[in-house]
N, C-alpha and C positions, 0 to 999 in steps of 0.2 A: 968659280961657283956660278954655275947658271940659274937666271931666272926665268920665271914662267912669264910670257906677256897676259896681258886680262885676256885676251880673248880665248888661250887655253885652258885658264882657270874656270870663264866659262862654261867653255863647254864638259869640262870635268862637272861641273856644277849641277851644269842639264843633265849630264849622264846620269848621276847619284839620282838626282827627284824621279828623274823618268824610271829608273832600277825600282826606288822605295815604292812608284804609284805601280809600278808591274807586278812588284810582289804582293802589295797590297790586294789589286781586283786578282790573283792567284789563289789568295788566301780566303777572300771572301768567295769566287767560285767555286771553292773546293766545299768550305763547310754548306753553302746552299744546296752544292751535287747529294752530299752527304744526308740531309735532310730532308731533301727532297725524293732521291733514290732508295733511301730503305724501307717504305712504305712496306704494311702488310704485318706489321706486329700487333694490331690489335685483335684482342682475343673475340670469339666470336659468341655473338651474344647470348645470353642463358636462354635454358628451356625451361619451360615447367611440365613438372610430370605428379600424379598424385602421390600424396604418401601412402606407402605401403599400410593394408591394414594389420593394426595391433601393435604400431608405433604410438608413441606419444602423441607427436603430431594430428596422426591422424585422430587420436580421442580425443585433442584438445578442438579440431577441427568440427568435432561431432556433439558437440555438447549439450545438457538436455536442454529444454525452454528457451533457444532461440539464440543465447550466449554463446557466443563463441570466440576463445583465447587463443593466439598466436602467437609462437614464443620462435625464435630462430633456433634452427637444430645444427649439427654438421652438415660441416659444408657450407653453411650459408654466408650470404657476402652482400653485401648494399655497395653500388656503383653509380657513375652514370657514363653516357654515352652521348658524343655531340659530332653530329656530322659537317663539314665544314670546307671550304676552300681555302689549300695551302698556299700560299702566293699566285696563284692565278695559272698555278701549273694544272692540279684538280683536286676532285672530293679526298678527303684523311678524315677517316674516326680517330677523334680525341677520347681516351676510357682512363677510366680512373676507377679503382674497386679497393677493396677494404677487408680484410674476414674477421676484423675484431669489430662485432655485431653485438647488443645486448636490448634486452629490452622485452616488452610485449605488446601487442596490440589487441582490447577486447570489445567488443562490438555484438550488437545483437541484430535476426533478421528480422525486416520488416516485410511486412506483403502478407 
């Protein structure tokens, strides 16, 4: 039966940590590439354009005595958007959007 002397068990021992630290910055490498390199998913930011007339919208938009009601139609969605530096590699839009909207806004004009 042969035995190992310490000094081979050492270095079996370094090998093992130095394998587990390589795979480890391997695995952290990858998911950073990963994260870093997909950039380009965020959606691009909404337009507004008038409602067409003799939609609701638009009659609610026009209403008589200065009142005027907002109500979300299709389509509509509340987001937000935050420009930002991702590890110091560069700018990534963060977006976050929604389309279950409810509610109204009504407000009157002054001037």
């Amino acid at each position: 039966m042969a035995f190992s002397s310490p000094d081979s068990r050492r270095r079996r021992v370094r090998r093992a940590v130095i394998g587990v630290v390589a795979v480890g910055v391997l695995a952290f490498g990858a998911a950073f590439a990963f994260f870093a390199l997909r950039g380009g998913d965020a959606p691009a930011p909404p337009s507004l354009a008038p409602a067409p007339a003799g939609t609701p919208e638009a009659e609610q938009a026009e209403a008589p005595g200065g009142t005027r009601l907002w109500t979300p139609g299709q389509g509509s969605f509340v987001g937000y958007r935050v420009r930002e530096e991702f590890a110091r590699i560069g700018m990534v839009d963060a977006v976050g959007r929604t389309g279950e909207v409810t509610g109204s806004v009504t407000g009157t004009a002054s001037g």
